[in-house]
Every structure is written in C-alpha cells, then in structure tokens.
PDB file of N, CA, C and O in Angstrom, chain B, residues numbered from 101:
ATOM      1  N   UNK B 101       1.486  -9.189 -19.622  1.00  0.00           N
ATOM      2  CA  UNK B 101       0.208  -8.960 -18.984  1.00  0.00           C
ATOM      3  C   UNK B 101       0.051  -9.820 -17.734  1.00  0.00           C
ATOM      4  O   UNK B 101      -0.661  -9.424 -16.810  1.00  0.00           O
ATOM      5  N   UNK B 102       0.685 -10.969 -17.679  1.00  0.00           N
ATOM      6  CA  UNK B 102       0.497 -12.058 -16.868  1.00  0.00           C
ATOM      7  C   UNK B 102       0.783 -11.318 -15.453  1.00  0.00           C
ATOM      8  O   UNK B 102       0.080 -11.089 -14.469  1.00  0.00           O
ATOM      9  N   UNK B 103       2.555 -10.964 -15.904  1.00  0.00           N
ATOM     10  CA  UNK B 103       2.898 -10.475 -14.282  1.00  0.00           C
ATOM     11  C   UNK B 103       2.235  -8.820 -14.075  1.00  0.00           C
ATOM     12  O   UNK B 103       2.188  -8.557 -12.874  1.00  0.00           O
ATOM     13  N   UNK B 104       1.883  -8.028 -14.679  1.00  0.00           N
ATOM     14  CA  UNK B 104       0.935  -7.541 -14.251  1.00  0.00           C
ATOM     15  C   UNK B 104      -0.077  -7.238 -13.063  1.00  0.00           C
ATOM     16  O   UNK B 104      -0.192  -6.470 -12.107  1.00  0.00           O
ATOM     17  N   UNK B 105      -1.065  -8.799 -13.980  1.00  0.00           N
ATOM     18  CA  UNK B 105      -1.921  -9.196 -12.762  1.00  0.00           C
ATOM     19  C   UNK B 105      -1.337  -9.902 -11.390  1.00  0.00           C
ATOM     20  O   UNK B 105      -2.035 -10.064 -10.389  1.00  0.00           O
ATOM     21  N   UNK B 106      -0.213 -10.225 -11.471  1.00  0.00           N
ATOM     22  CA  UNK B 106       0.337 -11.156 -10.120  1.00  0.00           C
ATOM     23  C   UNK B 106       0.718  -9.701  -9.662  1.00  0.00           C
ATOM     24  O   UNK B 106      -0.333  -9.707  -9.021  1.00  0.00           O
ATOM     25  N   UNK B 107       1.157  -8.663  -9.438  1.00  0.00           N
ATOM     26  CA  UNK B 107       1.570  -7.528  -9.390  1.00  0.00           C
ATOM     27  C   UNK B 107       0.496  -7.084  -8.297  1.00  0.00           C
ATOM     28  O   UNK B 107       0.391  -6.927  -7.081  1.00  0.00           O
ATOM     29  N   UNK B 108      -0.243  -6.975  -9.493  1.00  0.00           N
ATOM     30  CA  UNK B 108      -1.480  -6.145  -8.765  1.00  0.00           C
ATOM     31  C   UNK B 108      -2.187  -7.038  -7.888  1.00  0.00           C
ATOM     32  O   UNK B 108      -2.849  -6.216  -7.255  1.00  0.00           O
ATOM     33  N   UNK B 109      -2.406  -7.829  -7.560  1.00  0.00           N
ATOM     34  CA  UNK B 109      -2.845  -9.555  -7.202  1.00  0.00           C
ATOM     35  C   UNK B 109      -2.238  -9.313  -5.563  1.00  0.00           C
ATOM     36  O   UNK B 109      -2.897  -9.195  -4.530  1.00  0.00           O
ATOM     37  N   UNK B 110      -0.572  -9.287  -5.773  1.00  0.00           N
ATOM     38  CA  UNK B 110      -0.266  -9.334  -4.733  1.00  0.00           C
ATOM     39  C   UNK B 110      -0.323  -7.753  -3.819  1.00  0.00           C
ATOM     40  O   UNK B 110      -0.385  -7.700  -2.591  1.00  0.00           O
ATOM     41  N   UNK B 111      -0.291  -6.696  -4.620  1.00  0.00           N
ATOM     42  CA  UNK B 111      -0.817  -5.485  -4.132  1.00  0.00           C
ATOM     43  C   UNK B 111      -2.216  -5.568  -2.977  1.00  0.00           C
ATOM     44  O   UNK B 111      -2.144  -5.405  -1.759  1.00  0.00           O
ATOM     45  N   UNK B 112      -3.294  -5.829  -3.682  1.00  0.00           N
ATOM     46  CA  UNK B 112      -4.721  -5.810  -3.408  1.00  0.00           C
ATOM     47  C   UNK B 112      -4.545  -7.234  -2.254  1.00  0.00           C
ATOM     48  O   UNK B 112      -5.317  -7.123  -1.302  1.00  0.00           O
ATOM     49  N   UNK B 113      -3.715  -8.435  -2.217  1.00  0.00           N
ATOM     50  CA  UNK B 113      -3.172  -9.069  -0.876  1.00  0.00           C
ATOM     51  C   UNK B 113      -2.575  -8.441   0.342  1.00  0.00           C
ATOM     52  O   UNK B 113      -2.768  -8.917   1.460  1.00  0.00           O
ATOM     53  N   UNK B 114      -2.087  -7.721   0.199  1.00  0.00           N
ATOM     54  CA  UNK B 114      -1.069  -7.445   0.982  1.00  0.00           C
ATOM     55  C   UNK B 114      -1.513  -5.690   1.942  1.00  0.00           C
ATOM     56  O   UNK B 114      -1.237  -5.297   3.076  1.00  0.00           O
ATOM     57  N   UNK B 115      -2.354  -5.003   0.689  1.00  0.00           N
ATOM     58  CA  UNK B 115      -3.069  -3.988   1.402  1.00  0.00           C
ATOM     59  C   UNK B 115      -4.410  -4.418   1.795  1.00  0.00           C
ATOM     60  O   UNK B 115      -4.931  -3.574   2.524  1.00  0.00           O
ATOM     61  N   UNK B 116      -5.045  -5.288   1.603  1.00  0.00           N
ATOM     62  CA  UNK B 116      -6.361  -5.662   1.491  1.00  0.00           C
ATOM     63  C   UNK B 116      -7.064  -4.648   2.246  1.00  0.00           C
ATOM     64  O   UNK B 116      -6.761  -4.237   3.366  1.00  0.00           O
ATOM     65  N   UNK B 117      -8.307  -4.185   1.313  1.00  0.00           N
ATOM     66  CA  UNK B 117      -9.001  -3.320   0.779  1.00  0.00           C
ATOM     67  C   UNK B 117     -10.123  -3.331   2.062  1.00  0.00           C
ATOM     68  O   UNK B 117     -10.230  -2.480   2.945  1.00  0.00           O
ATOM     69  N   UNK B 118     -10.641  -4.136   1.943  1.00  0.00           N
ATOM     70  CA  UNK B 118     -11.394  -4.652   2.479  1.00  0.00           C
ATOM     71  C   UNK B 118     -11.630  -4.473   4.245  1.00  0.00           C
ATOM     72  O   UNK B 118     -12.650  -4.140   4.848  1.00  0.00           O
ATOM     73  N   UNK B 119     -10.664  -4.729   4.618  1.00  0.00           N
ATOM     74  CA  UNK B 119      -9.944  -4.714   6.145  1.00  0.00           C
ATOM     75  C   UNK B 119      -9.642  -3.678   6.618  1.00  0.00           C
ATOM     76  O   UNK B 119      -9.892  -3.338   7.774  1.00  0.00           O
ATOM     77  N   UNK B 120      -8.741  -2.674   5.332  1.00  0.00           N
ATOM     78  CA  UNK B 120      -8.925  -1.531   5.574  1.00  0.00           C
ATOM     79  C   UNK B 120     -10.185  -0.678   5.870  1.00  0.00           C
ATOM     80  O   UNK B 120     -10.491  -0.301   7.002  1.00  0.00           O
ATOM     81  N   UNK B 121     -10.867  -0.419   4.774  1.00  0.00           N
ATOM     82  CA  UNK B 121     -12.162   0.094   4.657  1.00  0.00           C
ATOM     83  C   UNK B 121     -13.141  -0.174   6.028  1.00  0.00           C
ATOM     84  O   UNK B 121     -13.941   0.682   6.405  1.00  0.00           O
ATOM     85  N   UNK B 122     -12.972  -1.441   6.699  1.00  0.00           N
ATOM     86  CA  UNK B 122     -13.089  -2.005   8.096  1.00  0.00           C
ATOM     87  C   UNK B 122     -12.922  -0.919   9.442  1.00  0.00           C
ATOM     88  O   UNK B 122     -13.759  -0.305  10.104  1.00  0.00           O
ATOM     89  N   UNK B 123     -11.873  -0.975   9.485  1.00  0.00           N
ATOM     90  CA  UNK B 123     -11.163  -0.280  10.304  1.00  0.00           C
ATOM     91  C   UNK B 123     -11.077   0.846   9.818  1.00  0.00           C
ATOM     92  O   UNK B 123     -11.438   1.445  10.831  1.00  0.00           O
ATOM     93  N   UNK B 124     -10.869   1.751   8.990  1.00  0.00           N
ATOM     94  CA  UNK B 124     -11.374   2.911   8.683  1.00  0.00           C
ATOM     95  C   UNK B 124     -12.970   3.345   8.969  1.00  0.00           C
ATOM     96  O   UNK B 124     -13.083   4.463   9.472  1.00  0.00           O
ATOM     97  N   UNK B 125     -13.686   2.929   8.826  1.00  0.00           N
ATOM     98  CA  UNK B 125     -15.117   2.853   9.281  1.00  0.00           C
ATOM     99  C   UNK B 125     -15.271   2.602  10.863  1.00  0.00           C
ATOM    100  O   UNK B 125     -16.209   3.161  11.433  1.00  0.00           O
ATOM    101  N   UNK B 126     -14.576   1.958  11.443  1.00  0.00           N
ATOM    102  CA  UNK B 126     -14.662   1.707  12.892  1.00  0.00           C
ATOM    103  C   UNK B 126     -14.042   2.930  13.698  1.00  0.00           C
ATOM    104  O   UNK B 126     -14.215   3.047  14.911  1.00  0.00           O
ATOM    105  N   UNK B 127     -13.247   3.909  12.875  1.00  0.00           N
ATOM    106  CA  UNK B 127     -12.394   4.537  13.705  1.00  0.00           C
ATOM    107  C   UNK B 127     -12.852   6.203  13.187  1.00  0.00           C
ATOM    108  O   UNK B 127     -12.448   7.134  13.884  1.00  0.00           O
ATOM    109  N   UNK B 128     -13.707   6.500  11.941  1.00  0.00           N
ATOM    110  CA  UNK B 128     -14.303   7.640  11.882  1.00  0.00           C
ATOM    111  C   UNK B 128     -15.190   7.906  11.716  1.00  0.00           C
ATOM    112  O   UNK B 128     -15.515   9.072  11.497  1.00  0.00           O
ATOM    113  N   UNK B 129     -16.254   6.575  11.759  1.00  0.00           N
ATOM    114  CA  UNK B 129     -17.747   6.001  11.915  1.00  0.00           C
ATOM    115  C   UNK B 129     -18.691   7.236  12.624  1.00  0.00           C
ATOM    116  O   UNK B 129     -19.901   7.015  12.584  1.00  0.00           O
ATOM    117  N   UNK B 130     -18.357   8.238  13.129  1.00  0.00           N
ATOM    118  CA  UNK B 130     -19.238   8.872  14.369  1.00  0.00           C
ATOM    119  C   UNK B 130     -18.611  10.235  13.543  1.00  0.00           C
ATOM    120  O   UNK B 130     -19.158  11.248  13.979  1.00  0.00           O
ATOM    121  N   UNK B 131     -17.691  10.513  12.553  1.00  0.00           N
ATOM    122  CA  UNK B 131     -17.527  11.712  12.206  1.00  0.00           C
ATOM    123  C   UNK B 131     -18.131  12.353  11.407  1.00  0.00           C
ATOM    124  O   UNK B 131     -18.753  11.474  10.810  1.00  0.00           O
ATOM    125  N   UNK B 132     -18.367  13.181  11.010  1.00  0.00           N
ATOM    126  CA  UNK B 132     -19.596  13.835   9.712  1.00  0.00           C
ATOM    127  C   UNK B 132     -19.422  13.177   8.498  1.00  0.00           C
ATOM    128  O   UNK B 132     -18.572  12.289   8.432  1.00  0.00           O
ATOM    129  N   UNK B 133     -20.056  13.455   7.579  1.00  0.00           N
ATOM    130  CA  UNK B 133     -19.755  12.399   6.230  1.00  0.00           C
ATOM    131  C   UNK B 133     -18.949  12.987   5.005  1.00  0.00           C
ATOM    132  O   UNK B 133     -18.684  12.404   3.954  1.00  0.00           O
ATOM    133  N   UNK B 134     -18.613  14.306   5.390  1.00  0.00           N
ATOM    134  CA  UNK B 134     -17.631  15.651   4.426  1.00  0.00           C
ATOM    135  C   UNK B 134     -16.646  14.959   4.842  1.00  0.00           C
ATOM    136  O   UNK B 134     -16.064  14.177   4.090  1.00  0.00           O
ATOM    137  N   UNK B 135     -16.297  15.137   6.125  1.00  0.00           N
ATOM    138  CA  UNK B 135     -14.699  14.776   6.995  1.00  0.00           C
ATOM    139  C   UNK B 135     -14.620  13.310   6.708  1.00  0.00           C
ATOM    140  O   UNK B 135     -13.482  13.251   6.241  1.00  0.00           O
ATOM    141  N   UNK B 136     -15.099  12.052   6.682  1.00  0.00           N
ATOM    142  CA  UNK B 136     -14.735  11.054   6.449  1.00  0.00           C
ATOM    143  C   UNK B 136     -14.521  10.752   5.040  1.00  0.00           C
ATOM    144  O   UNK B 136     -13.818   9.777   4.774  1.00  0.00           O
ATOM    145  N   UNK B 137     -15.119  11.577   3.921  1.00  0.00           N
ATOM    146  CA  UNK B 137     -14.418  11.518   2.506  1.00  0.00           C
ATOM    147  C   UNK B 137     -13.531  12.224   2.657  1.00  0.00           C
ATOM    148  O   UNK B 137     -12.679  11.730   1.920  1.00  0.00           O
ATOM    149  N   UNK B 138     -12.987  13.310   3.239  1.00  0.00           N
ATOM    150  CA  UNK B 138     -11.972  14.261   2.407  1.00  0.00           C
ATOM    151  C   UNK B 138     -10.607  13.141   3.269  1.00  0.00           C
ATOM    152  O   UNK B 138      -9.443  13.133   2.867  1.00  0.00           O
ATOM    153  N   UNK B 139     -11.126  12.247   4.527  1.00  0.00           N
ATOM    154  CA  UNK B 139      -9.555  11.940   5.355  1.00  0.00           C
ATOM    155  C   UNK B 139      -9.552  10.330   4.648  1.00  0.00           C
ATOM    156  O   UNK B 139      -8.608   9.547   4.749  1.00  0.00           O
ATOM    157  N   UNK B 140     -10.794  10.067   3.945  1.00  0.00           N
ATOM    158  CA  UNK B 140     -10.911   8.759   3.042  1.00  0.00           C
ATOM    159  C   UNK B 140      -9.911   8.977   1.851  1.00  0.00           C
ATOM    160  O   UNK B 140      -9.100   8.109   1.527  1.00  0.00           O
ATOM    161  N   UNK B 141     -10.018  10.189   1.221  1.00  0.00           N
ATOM    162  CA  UNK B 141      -8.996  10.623   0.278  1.00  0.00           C
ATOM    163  C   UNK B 141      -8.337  10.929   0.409  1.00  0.00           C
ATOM    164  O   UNK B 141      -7.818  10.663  -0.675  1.00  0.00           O
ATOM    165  N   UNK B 142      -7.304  11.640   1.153  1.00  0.00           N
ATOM    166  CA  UNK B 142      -6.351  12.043   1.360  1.00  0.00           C
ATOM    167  C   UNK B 142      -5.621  10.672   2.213  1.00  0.00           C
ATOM    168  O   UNK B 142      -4.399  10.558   2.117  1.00  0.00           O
ATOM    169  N   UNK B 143      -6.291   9.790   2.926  1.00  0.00           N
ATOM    170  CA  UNK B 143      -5.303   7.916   2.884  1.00  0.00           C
ATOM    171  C   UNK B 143      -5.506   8.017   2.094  1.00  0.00           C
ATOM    172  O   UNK B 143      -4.643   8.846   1.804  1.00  0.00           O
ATOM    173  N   UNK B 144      -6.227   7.815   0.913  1.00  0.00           N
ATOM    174  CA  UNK B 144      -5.936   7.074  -0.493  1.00  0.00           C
ATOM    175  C   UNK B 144      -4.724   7.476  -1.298  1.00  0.00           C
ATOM    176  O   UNK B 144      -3.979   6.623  -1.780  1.00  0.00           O
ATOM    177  N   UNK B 145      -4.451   9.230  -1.499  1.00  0.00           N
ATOM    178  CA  UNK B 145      -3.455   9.865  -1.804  1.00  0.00           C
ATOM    179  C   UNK B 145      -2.078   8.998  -0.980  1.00  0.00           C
ATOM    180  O   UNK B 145      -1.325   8.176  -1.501  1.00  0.00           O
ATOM    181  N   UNK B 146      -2.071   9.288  -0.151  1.00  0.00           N
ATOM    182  CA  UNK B 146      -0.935   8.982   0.917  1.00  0.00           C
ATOM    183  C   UNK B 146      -0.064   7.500   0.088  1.00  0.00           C
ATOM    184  O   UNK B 146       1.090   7.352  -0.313  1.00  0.00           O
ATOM    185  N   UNK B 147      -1.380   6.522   0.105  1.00  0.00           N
ATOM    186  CA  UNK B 147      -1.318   5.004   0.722  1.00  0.00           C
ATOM    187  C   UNK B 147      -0.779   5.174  -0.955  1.00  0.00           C
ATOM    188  O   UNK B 147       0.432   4.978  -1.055  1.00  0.00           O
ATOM    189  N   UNK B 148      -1.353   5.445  -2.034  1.00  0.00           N
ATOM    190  CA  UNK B 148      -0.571   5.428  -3.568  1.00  0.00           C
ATOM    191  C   UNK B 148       0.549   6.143  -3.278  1.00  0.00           C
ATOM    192  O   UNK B 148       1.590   5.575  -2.948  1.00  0.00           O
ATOM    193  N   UNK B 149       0.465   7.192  -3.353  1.00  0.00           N
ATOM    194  CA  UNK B 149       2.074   7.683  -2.973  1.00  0.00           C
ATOM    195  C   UNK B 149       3.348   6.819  -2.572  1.00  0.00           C
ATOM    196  O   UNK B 149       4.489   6.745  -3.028  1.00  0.00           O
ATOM    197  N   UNK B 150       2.854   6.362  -1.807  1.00  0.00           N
ATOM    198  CA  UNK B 150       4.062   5.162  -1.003  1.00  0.00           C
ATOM    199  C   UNK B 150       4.158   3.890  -1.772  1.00  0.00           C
ATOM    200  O   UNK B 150       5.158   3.172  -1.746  1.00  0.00           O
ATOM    201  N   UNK B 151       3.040   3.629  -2.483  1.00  0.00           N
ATOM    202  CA  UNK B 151       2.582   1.990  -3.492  1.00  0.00           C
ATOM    203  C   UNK B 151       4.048   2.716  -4.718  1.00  0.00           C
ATOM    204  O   UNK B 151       5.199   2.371  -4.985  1.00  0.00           O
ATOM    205  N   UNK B 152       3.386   3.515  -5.021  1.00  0.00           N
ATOM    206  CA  UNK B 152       4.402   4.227  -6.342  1.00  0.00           C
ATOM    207  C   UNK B 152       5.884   4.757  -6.204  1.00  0.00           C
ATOM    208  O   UNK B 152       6.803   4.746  -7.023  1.00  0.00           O
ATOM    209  N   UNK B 153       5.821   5.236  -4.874  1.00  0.00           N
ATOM    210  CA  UNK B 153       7.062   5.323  -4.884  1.00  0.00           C
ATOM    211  C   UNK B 153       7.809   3.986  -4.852  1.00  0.00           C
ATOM    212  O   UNK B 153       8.833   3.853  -5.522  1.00  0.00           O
ATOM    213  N   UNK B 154       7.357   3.044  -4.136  1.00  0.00           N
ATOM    214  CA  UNK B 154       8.068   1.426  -3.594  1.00  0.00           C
ATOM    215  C   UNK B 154       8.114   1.064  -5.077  1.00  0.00           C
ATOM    216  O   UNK B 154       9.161   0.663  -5.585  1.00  0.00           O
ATOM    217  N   UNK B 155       6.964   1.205  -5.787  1.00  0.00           N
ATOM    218  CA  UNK B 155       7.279   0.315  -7.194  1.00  0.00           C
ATOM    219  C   UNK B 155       8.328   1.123  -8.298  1.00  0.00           C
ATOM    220  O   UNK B 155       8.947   0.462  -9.132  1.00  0.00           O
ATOM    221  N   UNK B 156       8.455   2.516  -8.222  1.00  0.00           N
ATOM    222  CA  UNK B 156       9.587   2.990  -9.381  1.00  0.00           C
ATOM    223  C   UNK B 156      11.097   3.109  -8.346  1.00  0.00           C
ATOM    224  O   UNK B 156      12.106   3.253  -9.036  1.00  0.00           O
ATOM    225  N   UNK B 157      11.266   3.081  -7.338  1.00  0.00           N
ATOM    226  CA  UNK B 157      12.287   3.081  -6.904  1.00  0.00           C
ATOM    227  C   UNK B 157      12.914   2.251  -5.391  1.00  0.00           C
ATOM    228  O   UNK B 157      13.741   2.577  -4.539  1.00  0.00           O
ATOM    229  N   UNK B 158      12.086   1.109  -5.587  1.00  0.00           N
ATOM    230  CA  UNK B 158      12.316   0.546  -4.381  1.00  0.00           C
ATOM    231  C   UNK B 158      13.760  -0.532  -4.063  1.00  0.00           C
ATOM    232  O   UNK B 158      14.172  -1.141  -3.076  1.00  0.00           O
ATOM    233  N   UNK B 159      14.230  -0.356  -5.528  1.00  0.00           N
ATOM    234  CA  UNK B 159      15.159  -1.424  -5.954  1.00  0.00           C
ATOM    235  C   UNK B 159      16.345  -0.433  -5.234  1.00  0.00           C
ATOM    236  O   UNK B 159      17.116  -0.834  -4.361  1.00  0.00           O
ATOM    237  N   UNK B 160      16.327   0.716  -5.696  1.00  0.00           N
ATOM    238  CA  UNK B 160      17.277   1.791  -5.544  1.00  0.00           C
ATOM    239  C   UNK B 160      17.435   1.888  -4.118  1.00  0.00           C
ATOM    240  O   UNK B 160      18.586   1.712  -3.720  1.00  0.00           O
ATOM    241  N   UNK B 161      16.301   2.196  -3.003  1.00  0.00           N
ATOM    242  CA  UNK B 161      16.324   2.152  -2.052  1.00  0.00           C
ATOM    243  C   UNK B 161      16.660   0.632  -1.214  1.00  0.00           C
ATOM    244  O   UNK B 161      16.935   0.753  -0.020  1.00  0.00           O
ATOM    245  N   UNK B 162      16.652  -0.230  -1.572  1.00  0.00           N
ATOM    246  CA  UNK B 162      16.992  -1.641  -0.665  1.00  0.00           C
ATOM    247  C   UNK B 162      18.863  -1.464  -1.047  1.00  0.00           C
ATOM    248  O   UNK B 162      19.734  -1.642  -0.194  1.00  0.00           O
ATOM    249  N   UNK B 163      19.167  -1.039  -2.681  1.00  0.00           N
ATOM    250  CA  UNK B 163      20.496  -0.738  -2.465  1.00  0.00           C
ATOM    251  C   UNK B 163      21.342   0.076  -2.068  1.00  0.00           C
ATOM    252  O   UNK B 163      22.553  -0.141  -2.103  1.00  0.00           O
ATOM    253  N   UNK B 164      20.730   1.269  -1.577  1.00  0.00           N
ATOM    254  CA  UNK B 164      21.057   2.054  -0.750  1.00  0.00           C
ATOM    255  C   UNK B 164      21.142   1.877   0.708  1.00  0.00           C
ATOM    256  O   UNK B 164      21.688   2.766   1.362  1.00  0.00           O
ATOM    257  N   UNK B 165      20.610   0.713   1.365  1.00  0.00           N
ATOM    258  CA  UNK B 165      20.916   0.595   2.577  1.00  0.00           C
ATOM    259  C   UNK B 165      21.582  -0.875   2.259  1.00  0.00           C
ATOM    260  O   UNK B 165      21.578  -1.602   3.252  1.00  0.00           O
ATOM    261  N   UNK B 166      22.169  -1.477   1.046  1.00  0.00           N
ATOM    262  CA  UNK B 166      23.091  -2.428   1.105  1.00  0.00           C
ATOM    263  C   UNK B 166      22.143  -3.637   1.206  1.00  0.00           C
ATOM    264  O   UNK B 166      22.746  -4.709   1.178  1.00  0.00           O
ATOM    265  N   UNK B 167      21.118  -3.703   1.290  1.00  0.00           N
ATOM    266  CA  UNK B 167      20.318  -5.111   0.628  1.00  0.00           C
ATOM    267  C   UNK B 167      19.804  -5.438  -0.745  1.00  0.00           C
ATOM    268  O   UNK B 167      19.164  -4.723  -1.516  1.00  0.00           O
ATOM    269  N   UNK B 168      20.229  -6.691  -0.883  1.00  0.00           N
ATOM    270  CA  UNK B 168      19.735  -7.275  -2.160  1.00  0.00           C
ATOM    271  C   UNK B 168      18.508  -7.556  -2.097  1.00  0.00           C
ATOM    272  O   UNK B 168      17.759  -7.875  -1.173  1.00  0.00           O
ATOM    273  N   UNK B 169      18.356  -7.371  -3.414  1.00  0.00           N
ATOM    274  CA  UNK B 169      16.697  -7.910  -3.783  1.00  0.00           C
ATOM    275  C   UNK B 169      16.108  -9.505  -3.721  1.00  0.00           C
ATOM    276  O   UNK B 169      14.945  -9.888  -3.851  1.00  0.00           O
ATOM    277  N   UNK B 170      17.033 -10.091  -3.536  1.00  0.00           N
ATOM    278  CA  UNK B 170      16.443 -11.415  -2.822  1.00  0.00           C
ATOM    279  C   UNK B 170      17.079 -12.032  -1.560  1.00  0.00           C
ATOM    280  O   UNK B 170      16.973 -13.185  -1.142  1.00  0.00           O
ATOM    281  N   UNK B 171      17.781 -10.966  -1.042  1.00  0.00           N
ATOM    282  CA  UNK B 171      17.754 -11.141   0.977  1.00  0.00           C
ATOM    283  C   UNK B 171      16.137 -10.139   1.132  1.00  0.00           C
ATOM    284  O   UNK B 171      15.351 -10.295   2.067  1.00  0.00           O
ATOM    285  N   UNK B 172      15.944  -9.180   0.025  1.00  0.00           N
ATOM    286  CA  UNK B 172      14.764  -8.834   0.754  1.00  0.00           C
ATOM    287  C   UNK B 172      13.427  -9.792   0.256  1.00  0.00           C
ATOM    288  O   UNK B 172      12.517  -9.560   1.051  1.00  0.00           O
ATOM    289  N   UNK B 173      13.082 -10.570  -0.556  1.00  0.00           N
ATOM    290  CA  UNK B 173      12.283 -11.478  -0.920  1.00  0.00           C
ATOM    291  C   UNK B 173      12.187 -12.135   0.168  1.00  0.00           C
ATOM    292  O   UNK B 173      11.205 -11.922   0.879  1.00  0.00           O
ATOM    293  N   UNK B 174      13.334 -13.248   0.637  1.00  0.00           N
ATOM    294  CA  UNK B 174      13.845 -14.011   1.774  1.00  0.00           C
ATOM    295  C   UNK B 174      13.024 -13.573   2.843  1.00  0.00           C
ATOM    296  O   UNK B 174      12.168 -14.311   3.331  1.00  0.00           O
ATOM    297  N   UNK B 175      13.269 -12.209   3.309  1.00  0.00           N
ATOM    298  CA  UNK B 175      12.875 -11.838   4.578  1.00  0.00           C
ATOM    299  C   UNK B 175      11.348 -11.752   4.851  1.00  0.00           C
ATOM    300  O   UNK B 175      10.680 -11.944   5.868  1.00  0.00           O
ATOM    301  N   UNK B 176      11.043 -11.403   3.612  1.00  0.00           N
ATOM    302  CA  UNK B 176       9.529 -11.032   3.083  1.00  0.00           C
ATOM    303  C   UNK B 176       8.480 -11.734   2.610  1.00  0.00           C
ATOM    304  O   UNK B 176       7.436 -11.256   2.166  1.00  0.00           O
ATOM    305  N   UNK B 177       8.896 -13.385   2.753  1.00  0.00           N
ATOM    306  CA  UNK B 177       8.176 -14.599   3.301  1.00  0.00           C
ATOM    307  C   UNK B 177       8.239 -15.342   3.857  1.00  0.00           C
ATOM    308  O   UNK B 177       7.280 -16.104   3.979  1.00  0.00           O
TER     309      UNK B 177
END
C-alpha cells in the first residue's frame, strides 16, 4: 500500500493538477461551457492514456530503445 501512495504521490507531482487546470482555464476561458467540458475530457482521456500506458509498459519501452531502468532514473533527477 505504501508504494502505492508514493506512486500516485509522485504522479499528482509531476502532472500537477492544479497548474494544469490553470492554464487550461487561461487558454479556453472565453469558449462556451459544452466545448470546454467535452476538450476538458477528452485531455483527461488522452493525459490517462499515456499515465497507463507509461505505467504497464514503460519498462518494455526504455528496453526497446536500449536504456536501463536506472540510466533512466539517473537522467530523471
């Protein structure tokens, strides 16, 4: 359960929610309020899509272009 929450911890860091939602608001702020949910949801679709794919197969993909999983840690702080 522990790593879990560090999981998700560092998820909700790293996309921060917050900043987004920011800048999403700054940039379709003036559009009708139908069109800014349906393009609010459809990033949300997108942005999981890519969260899920990175988390069931991202190991596969760093070894497919010949990096290890801790040259990519390394690089990635």
């Amino acid at each position: 359960m522990k790593e879990e929450l560090q999981a998700v911890a560092t998820i909700m860091a790293l996309v921060n929610p917050a900043m987004c939602a920011a800048i999403f608001s700054g940039i379709a702020g003036d559009r009708p309020r139908n069109e800014r949910i349906r393009e609010a949801f459809i990033s949300v679709l997108i942005i999981a899509a890519v969260l899920l794919i990175a988390a069931f197969f991202g190991t596969t993909i760093l070894k497919t272009f010949g990096v290890s999983l801790s040259a990519f840690t390394c690089a990635a702080a």
